[in-house]
C-alpha positions in Angstrom: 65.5 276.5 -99.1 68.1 279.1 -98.5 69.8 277.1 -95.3 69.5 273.6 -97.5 71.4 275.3 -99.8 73.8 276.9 -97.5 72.5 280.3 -98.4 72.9 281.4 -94.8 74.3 285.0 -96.0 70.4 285.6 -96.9 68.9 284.7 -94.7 70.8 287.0 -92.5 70.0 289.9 -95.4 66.4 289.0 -95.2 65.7 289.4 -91.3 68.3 292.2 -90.8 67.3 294.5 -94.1 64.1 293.4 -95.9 61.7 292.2 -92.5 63.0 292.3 -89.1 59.8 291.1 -87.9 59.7 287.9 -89.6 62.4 286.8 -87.0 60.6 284.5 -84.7 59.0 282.5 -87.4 62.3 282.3 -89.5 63.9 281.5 -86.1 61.3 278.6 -85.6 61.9 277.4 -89.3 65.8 277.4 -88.8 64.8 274.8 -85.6 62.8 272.9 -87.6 65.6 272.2 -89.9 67.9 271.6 -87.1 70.1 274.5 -88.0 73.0 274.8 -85.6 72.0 276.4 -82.2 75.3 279.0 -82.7 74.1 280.0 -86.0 70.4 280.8 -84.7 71.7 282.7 -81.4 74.5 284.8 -84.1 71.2 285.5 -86.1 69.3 286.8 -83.2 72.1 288.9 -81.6 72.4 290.6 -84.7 69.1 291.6 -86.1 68.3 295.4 -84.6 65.3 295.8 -86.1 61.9 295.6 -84.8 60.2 292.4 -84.1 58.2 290.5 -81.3 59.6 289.2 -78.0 56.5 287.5 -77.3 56.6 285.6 -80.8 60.2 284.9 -80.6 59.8 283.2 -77.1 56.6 281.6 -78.2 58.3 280.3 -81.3 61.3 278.6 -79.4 59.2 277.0 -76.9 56.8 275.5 -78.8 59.6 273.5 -79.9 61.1 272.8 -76.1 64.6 275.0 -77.3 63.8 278.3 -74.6 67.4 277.9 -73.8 68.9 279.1 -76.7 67.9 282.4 -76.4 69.4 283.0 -72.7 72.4 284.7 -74.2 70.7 287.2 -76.0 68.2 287.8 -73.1 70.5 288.0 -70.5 72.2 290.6 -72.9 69.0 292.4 -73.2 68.7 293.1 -69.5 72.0 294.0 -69.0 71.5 296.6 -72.0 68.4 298.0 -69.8 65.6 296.5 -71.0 62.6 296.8 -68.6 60.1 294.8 -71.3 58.3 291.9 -69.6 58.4 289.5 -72.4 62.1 289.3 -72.1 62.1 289.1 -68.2 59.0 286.3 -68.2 61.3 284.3 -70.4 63.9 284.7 -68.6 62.2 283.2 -65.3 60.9 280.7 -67.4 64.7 279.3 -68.2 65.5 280.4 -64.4 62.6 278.0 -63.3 63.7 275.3 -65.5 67.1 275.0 -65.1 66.5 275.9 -61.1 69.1 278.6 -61.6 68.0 280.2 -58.4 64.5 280.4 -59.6 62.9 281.7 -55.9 65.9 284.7 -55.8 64.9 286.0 -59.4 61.3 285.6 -58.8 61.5 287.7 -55.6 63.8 290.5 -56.5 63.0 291.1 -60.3 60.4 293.9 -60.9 60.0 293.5 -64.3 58.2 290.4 -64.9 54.7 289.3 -65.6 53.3 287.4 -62.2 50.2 286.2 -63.9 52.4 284.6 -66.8 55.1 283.2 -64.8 52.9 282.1 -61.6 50.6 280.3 -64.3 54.0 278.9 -66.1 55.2 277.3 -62.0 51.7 275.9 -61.0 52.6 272.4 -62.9 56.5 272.6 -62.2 56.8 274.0 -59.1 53.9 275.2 -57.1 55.9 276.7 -54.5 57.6 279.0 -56.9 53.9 279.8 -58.5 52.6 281.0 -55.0 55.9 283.4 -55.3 55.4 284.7 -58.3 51.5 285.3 -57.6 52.2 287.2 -54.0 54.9 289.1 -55.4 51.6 290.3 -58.3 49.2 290.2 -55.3 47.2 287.4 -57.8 44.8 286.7 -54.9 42.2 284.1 -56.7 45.6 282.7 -58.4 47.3 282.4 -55.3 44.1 280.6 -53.3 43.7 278.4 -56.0 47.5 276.8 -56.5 47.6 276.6 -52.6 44.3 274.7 -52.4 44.8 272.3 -55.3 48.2 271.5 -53.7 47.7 271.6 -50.5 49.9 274.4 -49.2 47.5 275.8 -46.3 50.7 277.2 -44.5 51.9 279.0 -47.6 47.7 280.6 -48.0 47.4 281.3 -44.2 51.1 283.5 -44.1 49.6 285.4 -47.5 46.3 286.3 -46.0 47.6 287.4 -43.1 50.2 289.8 -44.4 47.7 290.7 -47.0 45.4 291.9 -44.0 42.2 292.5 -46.9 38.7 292.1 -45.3 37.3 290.9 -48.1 39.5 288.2 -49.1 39.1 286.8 -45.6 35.7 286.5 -45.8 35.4 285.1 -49.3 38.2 282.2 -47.6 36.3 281.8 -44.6 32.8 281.4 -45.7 31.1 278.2 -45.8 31.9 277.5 -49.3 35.6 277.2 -49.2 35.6 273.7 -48.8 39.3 273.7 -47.5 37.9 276.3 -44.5 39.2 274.2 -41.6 42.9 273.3 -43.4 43.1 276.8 -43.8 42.1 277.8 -40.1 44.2 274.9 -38.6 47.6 276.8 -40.7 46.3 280.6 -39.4 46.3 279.7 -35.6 49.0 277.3 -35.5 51.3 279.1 -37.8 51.5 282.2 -39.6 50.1 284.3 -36.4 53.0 283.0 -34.5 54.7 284.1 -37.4 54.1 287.8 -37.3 56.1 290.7 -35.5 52.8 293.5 -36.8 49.9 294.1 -34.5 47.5 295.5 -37.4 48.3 291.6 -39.4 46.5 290.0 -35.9 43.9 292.8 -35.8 42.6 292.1 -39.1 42.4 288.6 -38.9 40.8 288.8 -35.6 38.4 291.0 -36.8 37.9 288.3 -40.3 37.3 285.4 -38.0 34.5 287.7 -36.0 32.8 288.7 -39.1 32.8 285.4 -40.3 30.7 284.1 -37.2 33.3 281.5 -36.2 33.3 281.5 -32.3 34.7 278.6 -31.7 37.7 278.9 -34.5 37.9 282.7 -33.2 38.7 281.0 -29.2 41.3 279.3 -30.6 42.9 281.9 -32.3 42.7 284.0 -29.5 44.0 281.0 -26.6 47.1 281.2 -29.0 47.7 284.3 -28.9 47.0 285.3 -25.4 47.7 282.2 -23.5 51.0 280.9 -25.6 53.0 283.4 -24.2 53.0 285.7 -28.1 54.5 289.1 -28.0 51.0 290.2 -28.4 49.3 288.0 -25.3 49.0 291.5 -23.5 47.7 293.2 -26.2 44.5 295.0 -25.6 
């Protein structure tokens, strides 16, 4: 009612004095209208008061806008801000946009991996198995790389991750993608690694496993392929 009848001067009143919180849905309402995006991202910079990143975020992209808060977000961690809501949106725009997506999802601390490796499993699964190693997301991680394929990606992750129990959990008989995954460890991601403890461990997986035959081949690589490691007690 108020932006119909260009009222706009309350509507700033009501979310900057009278209920701060109510932002995000007044934000969404605005949208709904298809109030100008300049007038919504001047209404957001200039409320101080207290309301939810979460909702505001949620609000925007239910309605496929995320973009239009990017000023205000990038403002926010360039004020300090250590929040997660505003760094998981801010991925989110990264991602879609492919603003560097891999770069911020490496370096940045802040944000949530389970909320932004879940967000990349449908865009970019790649970027999902970043965001989930950077969180060590085990289960998520296994699961993106065996719905999509990316054995290579799995095997360098459980090497590095060098966690007995994960190695047998991928290596029993139930993993149904147990030879894909042992084809990627031999032939790749052992060749791969510069650290003695990442080839002990998953020696040590494949002989607790019971695989003797898998274990010869990892071990014909390693020895006989000429590896930094082939004289390695």
């Amino acid at each position: 009612y108020l932006y119909r009848n260009s009222l706009q001067k309350y509507i700033e009143i009501y979310v900057q004095k009278v209920n701060p919180s109510r932002l995000p849905v007044v934000v969404g309402g605005l949208l709904d209208v298809d109030c100008s995006e300049d007038i919504i991202k001047n209404l957001i910079l200039v409320v101080k008061g207290q309301f939810s990143t979460d909702e505001l975020v949620e609000e925007v992209e239910k309605r496929n806008r995320l973009k239009l808060l990017l000023p205000w977000l990038e403002s926010r961690v360039h004020e300090g801000c250590i929040e997660p809501a505003t760094h998981n949106a801010l991925a989110k725009i990264y991602i879609d946009s492919n603003n560097n997506p891999e770069r911020f999802l490496r370096e940045n601390q802040f944000y949530d991996s389970q909320v932004v490796g879940k967000y990349c499993e449908k865009r970019d699964p790649h970027l999902a198995c970043v965001a989930y190693e950077r969180g060590t997301c085990d289960r998520e991680l296994i699961a993106v790389c065996n719905e999509n394929s990316l054995f290579k990606t799995e095997a360098r992750y459980l090497v590095k991750r060098k966690d007995a129990e994960l190695w047998a959990e991928v290596l029993s008989e139930a993993n149904p993608y147990k030879r894909q995954l042992i084809d990627q460890v031999v032939q790749t991601a052992l060749s791969e690694t510069q650290d003695t403890e990442d080839i002990s461990v998953t020696v040590k997986a494949f002989m607790a496993a019971d695989l003797p035959n898998e274990l010869i081949e990892l071990l014909e690589k390693i020895v006989l392929d000429s590896s930094v490691f082939s004289d390695h007690r």
